[in-house]
N, C-alpha and C positions, 0 to 999 in steps of 0.2 A: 368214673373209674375207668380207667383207660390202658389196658392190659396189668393191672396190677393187682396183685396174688392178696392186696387188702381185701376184706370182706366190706361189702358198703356199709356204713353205718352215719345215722344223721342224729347227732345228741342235740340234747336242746337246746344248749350253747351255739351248734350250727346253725339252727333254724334261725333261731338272734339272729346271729352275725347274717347270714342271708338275707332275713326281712330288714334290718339296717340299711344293709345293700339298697334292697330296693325302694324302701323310704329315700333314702339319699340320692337317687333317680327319678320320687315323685312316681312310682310304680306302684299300682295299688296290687296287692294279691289276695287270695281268698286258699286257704288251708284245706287240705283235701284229704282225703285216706286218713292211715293209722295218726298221724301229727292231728289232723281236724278232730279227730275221736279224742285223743289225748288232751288237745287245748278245751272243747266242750267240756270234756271234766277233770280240768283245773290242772293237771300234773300228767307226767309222764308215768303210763302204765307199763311200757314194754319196751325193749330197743325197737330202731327203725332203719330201714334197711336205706329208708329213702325219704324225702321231703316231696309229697302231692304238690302239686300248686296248681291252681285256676287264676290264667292270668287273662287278658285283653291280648286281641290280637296287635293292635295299635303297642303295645308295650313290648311286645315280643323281641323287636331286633333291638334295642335300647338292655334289654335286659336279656339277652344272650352275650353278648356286645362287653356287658360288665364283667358276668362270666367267665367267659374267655379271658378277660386280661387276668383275672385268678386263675389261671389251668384249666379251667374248666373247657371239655371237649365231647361231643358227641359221644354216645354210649351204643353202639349197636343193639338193636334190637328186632325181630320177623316183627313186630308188630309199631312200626317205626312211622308215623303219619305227621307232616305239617302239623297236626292240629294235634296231635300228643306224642311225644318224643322227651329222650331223655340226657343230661349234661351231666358229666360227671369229672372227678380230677381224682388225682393219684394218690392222694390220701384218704379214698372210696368216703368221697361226699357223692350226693346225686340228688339231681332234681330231677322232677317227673309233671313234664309242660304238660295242664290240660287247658287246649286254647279257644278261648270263646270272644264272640262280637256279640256284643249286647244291642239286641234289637228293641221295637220300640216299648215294649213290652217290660223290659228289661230283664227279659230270657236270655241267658246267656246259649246262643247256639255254638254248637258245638261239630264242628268240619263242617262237611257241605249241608246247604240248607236242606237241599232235595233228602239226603239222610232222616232229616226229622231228630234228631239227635239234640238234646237242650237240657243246661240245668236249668229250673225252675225260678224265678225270679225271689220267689219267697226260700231255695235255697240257700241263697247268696245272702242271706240276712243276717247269718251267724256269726256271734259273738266268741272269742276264750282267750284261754290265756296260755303263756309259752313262758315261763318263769317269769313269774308275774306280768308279762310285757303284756296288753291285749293285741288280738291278731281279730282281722277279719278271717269265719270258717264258713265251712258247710253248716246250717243246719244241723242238728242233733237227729231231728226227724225226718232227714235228707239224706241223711247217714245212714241212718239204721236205714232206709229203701235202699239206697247205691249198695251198702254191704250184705244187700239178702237178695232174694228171687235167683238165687242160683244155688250149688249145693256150697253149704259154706263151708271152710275149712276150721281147725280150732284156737286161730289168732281170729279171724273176723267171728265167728262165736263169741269169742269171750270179748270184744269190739259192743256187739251188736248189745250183748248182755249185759253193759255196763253202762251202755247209753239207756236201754231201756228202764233198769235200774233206777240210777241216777231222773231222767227227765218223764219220769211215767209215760211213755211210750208204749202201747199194747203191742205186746209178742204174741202173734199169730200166727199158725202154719202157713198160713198165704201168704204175709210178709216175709216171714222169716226162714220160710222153707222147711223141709222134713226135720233138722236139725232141733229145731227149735220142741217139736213133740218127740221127737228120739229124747232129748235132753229132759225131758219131763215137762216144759217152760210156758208151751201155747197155753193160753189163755181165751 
């Protein structure tokens, strides 16, 4: 979205037509944020401002590349890095690069190594689905870590609490933060 008064939004129709995209490029991605939460459990819970993605660094200019011949153009943002940045077009679609080199490990590291910074190999094993289509996601149990240790808001709450729900996942104040015993929920 590229100065336009649209509000972003990514329906699941979008997310289709984008992961097409990238199948049709041979570009593997892996579903991140509220979309990864959403595919883990089967259906779309809430609008979405944005489509996550964890892609390879090796796929990046091939799949920016694609991008832009659809409008799609940088999105300004203070928190704007090679290794997470975001593409948007004028009909406020938006993607949101999180860029990883998978080491031998098959940690997906994440900017500079010296950072320390990685998704876990066993995150990148997740399974869901996008109107029936299956996607590679995050983890459910990678999810619910990446959406807590911090103070949550009440879209990752009700995130956090429906994966936990759904895949018996232990909601603890250490995982999940004050939220979770404010809310009655630690266990």
């Amino acid at each position: 979205m590229r100065g336009s008064p649209i509000e972003p939004e990514m329906t699941a129709d979008d997310v289709g037509g984008f992961l097409a995209m990238m199948d049709a490029h041979g570009i593997r991605v892996w579903l991140d944020g509220g979309w990864a939460v959403d595919a883990c459990l089967g259906s779309q819970t809430r609008p979405h401002g944005d489509v996550d993605i964890v892609i390879e660094e090796r796929d990046v200019t091939v799949a920016v590349a694609a991008l832009q011949g659809r409008g799609y153009a940088p999105v300004p943002r203070p928190d704007t890095r090679a290794w997470n940045f975001v593409l948007g077009d004028d009909a406020g679609h938006q993607i949101d690069f999180h860029v990883i080199v998978l080491d031998e490990h098959g940690r997906g590291v994440y900017g500079p190594a010296e950072n320390g910074e990685h998704y876990p190999s066993e995150a990148l094993t997740g399974k869901g689905t996008v109107k029936s289509r299956p996607v590679d996601c995050i983890t459910p149990e990678w999810l619910v870590r990446f959406h807590t240790g911090y103070q949550v808001d009440a879209t990752d709450w009700a995130d956090v609490s429906a994966l936990c729900g759904r895949f018996a996942i232990p909601c603890r104040a250490s995982t999940c933060g004050s939220d979770c015993v404010r809310n009655g929920s630690a266990q």
